[in-house]
C-alpha positions as CSV (number, residue, x, y, z in Angstrom):
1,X,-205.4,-32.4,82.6
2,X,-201.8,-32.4,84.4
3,X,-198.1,-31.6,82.8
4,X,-195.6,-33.5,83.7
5,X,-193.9,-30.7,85.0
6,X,-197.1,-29.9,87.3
7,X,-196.9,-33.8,88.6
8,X,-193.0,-33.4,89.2
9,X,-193.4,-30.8,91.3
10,X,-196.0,-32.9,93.5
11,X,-193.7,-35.0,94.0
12,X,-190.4,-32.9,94.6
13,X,-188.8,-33.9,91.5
14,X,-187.2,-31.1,89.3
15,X,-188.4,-31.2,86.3
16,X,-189.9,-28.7,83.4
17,X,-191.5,-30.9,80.5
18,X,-194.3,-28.9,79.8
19,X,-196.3,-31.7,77.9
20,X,-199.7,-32.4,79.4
21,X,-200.3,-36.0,80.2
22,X,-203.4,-37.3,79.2
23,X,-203.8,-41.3,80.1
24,X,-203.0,-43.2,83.0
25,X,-202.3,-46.4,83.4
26,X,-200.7,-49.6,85.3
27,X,-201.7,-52.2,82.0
28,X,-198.6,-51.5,79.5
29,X,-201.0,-52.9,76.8
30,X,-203.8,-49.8,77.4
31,X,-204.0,-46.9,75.6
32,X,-201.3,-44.6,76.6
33,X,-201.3,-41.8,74.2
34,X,-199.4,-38.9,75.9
35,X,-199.9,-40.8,79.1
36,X,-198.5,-41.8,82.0
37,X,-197.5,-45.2,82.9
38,X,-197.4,-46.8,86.3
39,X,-195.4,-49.9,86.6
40,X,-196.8,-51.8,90.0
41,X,-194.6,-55.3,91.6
42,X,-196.9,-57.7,91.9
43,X,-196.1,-60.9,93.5
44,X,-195.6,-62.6,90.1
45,X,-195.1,-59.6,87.8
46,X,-193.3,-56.8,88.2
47,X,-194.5,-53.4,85.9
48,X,-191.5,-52.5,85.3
49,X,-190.6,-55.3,82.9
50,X,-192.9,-53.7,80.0
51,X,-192.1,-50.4,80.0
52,X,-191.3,-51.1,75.9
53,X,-194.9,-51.9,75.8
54,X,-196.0,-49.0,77.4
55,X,-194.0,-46.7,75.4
56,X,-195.5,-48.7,71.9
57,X,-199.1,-47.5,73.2
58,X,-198.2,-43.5,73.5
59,X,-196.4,-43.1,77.2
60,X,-194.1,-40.0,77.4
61,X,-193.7,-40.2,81.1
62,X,-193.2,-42.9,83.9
63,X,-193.2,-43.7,87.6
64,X,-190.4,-45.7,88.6
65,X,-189.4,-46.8,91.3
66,X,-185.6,-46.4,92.9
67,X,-183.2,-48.9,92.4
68,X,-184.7,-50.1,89.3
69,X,-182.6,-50.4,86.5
70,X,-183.7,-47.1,84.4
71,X,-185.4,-47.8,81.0
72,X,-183.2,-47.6,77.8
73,X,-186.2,-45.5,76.2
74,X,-187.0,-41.8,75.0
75,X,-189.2,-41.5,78.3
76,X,-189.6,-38.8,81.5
77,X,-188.7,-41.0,84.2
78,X,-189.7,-39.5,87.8
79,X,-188.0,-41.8,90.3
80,X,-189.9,-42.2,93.1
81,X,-190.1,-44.5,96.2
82,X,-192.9,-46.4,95.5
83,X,-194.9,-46.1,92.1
84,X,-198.7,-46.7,93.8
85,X,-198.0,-44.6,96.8
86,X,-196.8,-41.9,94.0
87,X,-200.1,-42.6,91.9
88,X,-202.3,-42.2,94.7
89,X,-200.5,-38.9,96.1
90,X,-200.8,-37.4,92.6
91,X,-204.1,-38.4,92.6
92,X,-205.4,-36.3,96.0
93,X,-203.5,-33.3,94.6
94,X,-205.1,-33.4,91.1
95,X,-208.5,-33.7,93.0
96,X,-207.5,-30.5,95.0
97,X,-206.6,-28.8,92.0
98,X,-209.9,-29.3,89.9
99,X,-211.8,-29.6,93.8
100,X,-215.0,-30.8,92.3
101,X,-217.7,-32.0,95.2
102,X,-217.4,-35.7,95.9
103,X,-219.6,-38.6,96.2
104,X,-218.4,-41.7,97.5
105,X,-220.0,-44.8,97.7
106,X,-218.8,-48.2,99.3
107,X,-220.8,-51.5,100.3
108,X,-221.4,-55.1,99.5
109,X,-224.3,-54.4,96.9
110,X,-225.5,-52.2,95.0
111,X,-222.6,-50.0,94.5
112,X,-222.3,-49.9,90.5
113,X,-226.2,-49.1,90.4
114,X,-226.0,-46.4,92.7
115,X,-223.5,-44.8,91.2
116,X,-224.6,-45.1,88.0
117,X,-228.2,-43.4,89.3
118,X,-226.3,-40.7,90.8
119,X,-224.5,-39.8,87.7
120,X,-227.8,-39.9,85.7
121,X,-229.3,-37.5,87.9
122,X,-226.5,-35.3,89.2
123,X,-225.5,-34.6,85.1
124,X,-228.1,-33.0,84.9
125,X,-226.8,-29.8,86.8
126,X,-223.2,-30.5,87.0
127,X,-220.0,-31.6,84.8
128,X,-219.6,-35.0,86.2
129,X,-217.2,-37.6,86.3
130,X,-217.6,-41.4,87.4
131,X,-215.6,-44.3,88.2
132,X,-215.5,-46.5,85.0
133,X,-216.3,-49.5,85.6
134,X,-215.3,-51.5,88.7
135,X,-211.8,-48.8,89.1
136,X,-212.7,-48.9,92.7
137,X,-209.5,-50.2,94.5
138,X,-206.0,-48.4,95.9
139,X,-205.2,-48.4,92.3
140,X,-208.3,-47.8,89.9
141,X,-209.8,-44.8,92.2
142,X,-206.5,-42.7,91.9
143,X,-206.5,-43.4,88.0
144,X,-210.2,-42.7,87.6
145,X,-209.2,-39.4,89.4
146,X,-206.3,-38.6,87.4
147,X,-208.4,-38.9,84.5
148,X,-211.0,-36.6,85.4
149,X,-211.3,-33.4,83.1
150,X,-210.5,-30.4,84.4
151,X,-214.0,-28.7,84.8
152,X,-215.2,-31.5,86.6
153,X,-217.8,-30.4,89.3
154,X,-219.0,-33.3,91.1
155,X,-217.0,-36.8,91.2
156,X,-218.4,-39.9,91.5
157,X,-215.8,-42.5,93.2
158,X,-216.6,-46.2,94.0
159,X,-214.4,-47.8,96.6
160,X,-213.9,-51.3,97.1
161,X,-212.6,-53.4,99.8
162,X,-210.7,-56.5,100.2
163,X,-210.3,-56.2,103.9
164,X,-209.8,-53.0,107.2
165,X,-207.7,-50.6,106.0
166,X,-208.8,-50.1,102.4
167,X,-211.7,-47.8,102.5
168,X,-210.2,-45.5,105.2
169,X,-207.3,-45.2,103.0
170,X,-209.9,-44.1,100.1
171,X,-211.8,-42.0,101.9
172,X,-208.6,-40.1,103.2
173,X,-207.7,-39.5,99.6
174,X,-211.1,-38.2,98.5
175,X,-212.1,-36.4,101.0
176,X,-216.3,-36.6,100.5
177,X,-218.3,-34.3,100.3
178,X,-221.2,-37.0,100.5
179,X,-220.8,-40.7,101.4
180,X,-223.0,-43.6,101.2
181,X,-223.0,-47.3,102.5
182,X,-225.3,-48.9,100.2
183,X,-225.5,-52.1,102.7
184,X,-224.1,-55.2,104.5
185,X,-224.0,-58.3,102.7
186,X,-221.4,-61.3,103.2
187,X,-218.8,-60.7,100.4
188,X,-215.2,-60.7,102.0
189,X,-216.7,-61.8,105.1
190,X,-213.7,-64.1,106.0
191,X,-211.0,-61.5,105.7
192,X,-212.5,-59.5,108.5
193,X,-214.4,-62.0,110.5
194,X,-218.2,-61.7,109.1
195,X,-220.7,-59.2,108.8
196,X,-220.2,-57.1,112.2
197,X,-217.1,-57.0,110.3
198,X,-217.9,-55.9,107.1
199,X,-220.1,-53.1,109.0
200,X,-217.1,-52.2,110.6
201,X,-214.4,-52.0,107.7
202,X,-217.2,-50.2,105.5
203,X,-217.9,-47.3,108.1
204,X,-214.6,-46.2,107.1
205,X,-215.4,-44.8,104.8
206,X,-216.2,-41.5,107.3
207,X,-212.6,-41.4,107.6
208,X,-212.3,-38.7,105.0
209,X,-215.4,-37.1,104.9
210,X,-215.3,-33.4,105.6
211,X,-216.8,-32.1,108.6
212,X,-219.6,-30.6,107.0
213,X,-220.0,-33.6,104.4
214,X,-223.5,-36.1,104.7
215,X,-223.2,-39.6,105.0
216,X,-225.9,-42.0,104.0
217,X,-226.2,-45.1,105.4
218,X,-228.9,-48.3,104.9
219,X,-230.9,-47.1,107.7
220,X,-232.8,-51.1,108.2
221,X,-229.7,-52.4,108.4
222,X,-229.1,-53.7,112.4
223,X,-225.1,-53.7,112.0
224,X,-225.1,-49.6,111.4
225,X,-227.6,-48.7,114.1
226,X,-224.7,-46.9,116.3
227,X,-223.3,-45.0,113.2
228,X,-224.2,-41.6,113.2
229,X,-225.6,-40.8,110.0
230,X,-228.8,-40.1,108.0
231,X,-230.7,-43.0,107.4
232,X,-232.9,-44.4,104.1
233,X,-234.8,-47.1,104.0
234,X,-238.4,-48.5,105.1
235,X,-238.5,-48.3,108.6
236,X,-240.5,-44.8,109.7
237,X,-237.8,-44.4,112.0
238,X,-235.4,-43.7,109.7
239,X,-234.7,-40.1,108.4
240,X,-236.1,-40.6,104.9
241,X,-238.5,-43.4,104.3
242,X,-239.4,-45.4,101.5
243,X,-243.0,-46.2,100.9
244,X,-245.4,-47.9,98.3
245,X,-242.7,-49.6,96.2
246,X,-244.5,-51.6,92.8
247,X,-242.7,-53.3,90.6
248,X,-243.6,-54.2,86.7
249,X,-241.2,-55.7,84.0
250,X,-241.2,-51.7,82.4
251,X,-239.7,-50.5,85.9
252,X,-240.8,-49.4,89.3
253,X,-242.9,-46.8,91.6
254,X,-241.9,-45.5,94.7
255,X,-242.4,-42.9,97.3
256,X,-239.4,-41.4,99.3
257,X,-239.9,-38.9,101.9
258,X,-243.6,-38.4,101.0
259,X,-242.2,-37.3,97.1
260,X,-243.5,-40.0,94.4
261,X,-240.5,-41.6,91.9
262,X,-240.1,-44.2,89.2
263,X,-237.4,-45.9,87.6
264,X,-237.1,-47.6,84.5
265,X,-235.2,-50.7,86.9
266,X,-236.9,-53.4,88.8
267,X,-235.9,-54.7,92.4
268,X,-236.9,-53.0,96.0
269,X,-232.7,-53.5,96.3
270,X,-232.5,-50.8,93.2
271,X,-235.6,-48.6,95.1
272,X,-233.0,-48.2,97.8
273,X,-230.4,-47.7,95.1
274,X,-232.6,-44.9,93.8
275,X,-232.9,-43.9,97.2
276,X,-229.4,-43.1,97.7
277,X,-229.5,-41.0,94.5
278,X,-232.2,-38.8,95.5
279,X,-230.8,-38.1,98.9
280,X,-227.5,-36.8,97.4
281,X,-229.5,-34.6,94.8
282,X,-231.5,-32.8,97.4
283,X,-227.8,-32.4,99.9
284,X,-226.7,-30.9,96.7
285,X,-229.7,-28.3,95.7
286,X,-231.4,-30.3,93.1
287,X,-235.2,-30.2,92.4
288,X,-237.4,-33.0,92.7
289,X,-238.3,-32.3,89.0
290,X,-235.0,-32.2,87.9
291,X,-234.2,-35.8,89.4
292,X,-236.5,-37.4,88.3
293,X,-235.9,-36.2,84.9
294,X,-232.4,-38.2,85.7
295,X,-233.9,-41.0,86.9
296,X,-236.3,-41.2,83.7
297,X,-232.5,-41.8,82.0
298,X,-230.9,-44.0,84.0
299,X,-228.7,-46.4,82.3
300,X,-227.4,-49.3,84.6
301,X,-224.0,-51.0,83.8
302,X,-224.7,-53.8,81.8
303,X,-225.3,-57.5,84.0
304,X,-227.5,-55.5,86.9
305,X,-231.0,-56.0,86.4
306,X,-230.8,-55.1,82.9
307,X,-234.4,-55.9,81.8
308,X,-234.0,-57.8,78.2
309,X,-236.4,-59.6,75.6
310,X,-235.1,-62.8,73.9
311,X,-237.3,-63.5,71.5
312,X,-240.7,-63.6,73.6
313,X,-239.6,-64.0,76.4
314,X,-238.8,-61.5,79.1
315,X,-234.9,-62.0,80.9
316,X,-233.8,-59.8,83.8
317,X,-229.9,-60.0,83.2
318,X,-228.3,-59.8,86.6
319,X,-225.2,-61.8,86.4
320,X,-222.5,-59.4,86.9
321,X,-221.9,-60.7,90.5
322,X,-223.8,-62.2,93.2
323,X,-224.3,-62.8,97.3
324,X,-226.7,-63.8,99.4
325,X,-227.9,-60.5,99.9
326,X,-228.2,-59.4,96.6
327,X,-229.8,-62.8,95.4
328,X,-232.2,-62.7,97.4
329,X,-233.4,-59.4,96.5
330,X,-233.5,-60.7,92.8
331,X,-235.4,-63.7,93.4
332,X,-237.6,-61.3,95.6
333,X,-238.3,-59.1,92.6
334,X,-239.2,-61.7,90.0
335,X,-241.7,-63.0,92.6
336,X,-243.9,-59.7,92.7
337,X,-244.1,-59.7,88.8
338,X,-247.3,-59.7,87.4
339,X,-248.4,-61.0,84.4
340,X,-246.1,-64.3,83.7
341,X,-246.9,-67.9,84.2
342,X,-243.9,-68.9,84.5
343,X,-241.0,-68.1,86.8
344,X,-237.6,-69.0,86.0
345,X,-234.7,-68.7,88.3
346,X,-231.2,-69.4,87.0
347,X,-228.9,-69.7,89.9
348,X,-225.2,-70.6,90.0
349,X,-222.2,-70.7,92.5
350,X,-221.5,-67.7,94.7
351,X,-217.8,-67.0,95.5
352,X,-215.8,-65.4,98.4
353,X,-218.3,-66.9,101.6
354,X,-215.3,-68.4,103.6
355,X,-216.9,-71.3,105.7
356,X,-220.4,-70.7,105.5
357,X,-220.3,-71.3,101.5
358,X,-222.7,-74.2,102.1
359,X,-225.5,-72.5,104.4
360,X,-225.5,-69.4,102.8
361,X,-226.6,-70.8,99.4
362,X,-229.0,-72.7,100.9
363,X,-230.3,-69.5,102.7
364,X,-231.4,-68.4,99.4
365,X,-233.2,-71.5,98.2
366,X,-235.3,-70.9,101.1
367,X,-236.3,-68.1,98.6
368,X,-237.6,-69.8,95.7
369,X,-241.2,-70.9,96.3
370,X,-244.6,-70.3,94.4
371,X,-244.9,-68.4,92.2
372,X,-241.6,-69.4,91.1
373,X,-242.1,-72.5,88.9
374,X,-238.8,-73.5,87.8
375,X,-235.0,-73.4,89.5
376,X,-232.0,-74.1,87.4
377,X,-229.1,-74.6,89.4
378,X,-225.6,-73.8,88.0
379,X,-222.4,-75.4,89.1
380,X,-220.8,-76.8,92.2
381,X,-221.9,-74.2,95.0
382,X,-225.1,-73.6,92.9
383,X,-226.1,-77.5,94.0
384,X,-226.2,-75.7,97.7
385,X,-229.0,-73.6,96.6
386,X,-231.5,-76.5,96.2
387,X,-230.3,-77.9,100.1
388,X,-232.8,-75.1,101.1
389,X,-235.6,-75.3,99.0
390,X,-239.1,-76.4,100.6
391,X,-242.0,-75.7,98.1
392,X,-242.2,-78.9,96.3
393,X,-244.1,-77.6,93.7
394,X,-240.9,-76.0,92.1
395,X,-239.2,-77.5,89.2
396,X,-235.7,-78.2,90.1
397,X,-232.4,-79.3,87.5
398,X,-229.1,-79.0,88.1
399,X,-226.5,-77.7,85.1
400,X,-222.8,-78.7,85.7
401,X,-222.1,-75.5,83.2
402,X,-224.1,-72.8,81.7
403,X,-223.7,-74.7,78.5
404,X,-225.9,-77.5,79.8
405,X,-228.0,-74.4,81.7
406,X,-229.5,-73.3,78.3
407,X,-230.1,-76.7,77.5
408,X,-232.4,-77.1,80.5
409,X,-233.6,-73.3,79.9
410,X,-234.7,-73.5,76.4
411,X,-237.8,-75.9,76.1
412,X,-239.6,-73.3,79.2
413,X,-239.0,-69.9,76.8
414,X,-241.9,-68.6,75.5
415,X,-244.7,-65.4,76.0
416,X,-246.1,-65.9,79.7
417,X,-242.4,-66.9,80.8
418,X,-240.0,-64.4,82.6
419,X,-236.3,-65.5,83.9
420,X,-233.7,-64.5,86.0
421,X,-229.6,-64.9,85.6
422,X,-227.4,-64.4,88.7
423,X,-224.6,-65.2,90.1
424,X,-221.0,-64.7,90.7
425,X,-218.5,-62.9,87.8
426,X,-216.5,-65.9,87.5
427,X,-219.4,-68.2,86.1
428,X,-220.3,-65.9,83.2
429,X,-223.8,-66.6,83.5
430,X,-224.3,-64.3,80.4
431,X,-223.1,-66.9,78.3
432,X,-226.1,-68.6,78.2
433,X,-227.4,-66.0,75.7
434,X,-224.6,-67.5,73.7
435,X,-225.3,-70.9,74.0
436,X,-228.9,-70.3,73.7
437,X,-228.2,-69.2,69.9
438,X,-226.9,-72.4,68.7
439,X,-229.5,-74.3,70.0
């Protein structure tokens, strides 16, 4: 951890408070216990307004920013220019301090899981520390930094994007070791004119990474064929290939590079995941014993495949978000299930697809054929879904909520039945677990 005194002197203030700092945040109402408290303007709010708060919950030190009114509270105040631009600077000199390696992973899908595998496996070896949750942006990567212990030997970052600009100013912070692009999907698509533009903004993520650093890219993926990198996927021509993938409801077998894994996670998406994983274990001296050992303990964030029983009947819980990309590949992964007679897809409204919100839904209905028997459609958008479905041998209703969803769900649970949930955050598919129980 960092003094105050040590972060003063990052940022040119004089100051000699000795006190280590211990949290970090922008929320007033988080737990701020010998922390340090970031007050950001918003367009609406402006941080500086709860300072109060943030001294209630433990802060003993703040960013402000010049020209605010100073607080009228027993606090260090470090005046600076700007509060995030001080955040994120403190942040790259903490990471050079504790110099750990570092992973970073961007792309539309698939980043949570990744990292999440990575962290299984890589912990293994070395002290590591991840980003919690989604802390992925300009803001949550420098406070998932700053809250890294200081024995820290590898650091697992997450970056996120809203548009060009935000992964290259990421990267430059963390300076990689390793990078990955987990893939191209369509998320944020009309902030930088489609996919070629997602490719694009993504790739930025080589900004940072040190001369000597690896970065792994989807290797199938048509939008990243000029980007000079090592490539995973299924094609032979890439520079490790995935073969023989099998899927069953307890998890999934696969071969990459000629070397036989499993995973307790279904989906060829999470394969790739895996992939990723495995590729930054052998850049960083790891046996293939010793990762699969990590693999064998993998424990995905919540809402990503997360395999569940309800009673008798098997759910595959992958409602934390959704795209096209990513829906497909868990409709794809229900449909090579053996050993169910029934297969239930519960689909709802995708978000963020800018003008082609209506033919990208109905891409994936063009999906949802035998052997899946049933489609429950969720929302306004999810209605878009059924525009593209052709097997008339599927059972399709329509929910205007997920209330009404379990409603329709309920009379097909049972033994032989297996279902999937997904879609986007803001429908809260996983509610239907809730209504479910009242039913």
């Amino acid at each position: 951890m960092v003094t105050i005194a040590q972060l003063a002197d990052w940022l040119g203030i004089d100051q000699s408070d000795a006190r280590p700092l211990r949290n970090f945040a922008t929320d007033s109402r988080s737990t701020l216990t010998d922390g340090l408290y970031i007050p950001i303007q918003g367009a609406r709010v402006d941080g500086h307004s709860f300072i109060e708060g943030a001294v209630q919950h433990g802060a003993i030190a703040t960013l402000w920013k010049k020209g605010v009114p100073l607080p009228k509270t027993d606090i260090v105040v470090l005046e600076v220019e700007e509060p995030l631009a001080a955040l994120q600077l403190v942040a790259r000199k903490y990471l050079q301090l504790v110099s750990p390696k570092v992973v970073a992973i961007t792309g539309s899908n698939g980043k949570t899981s990744t990292k999440d595998m990575i962290e299984s496996v890589l912990k293994r070896t070395y002290r590591t520390h991840k980003t919690a949750g989604n802390f992925n942006s300009d803001i949550g990567m420098p406070l998932t930094i700053m809250m890294m212990p200081l024995d820290t030997e590898v650091a697992v970052l997450e970056m996120g994007m809203n548009g060009f600009g935000d992964i290259e100013l990421l990267s430059n912070l963390a300076e990689p070791d390793i990078a990955l692009v987990t893939n191209i999907g369509e998320s944020h698509a009309e902030q930088v004119g489609g996919r070629t533009g997602i490719a694009r903004a993504k790739l930025e993520i080589q900004s940072g990474l040190k001369p000597d650093g690896h970065l792994f890219i989807d290797g199938d993926e048509p939008l990243l064929a000029e980007a000079t990198a090592e490539r995973i996927g299924y094609r032979h021509s890439n520079t490790f290939v995935i073969e023989q993938a099998e899927a069953t409801f307890i998890g999934t077998t696969f071969k990459f590079d000629g070397v036989e894994f499993t995973i307790p996670v279904l989906g060829k998406h999470q394969v790739r995941n895996a992939a990723y994983a495995i590729a930054t274990a052998k850049a960083l001296g790891l046996s293939n014993d010793v990762i699969q050992d990590g693999l064998n303990a993998v424990q995905l964030t919540p809402m990503r495949m997360e395999r569940l029983m309800y009673g008798q009947t098997a759910i595959i819980n992958d409602a934390y978000n959704a795209s096209p990309t990513s829906m497909n590949a868990a409709i794809e992964t229900i449909v090579e299930l053996d050993g169910f007679t029934n297969k239930v897809v519960v689909l709802g409204d995708m978000y963020e697809l800018g003008q082609q919100e209506k033919s990208l839904h109905a891409s994936v209905g063009k999906k949802i054929a035998l052997p899946v028997s049933h489609a429950i459609l969720v929302g306004e958008k999810g209605r878009h879904i059924a525009d593209g479905i052709v097997d008339p041998t599927v059972q399709v209703q329509f929910a205007e909520t997920v209330e009404e969803a379990a409603r329709l769900l309920e009379p097909l649970l049972g033994e032989q039945t297996v279902v999937l949930l997904k879609a986007s955050r803001g429908l809260a598919l996983e509610q239907i677990f809730t209504y479910l129980n009242k039913i």
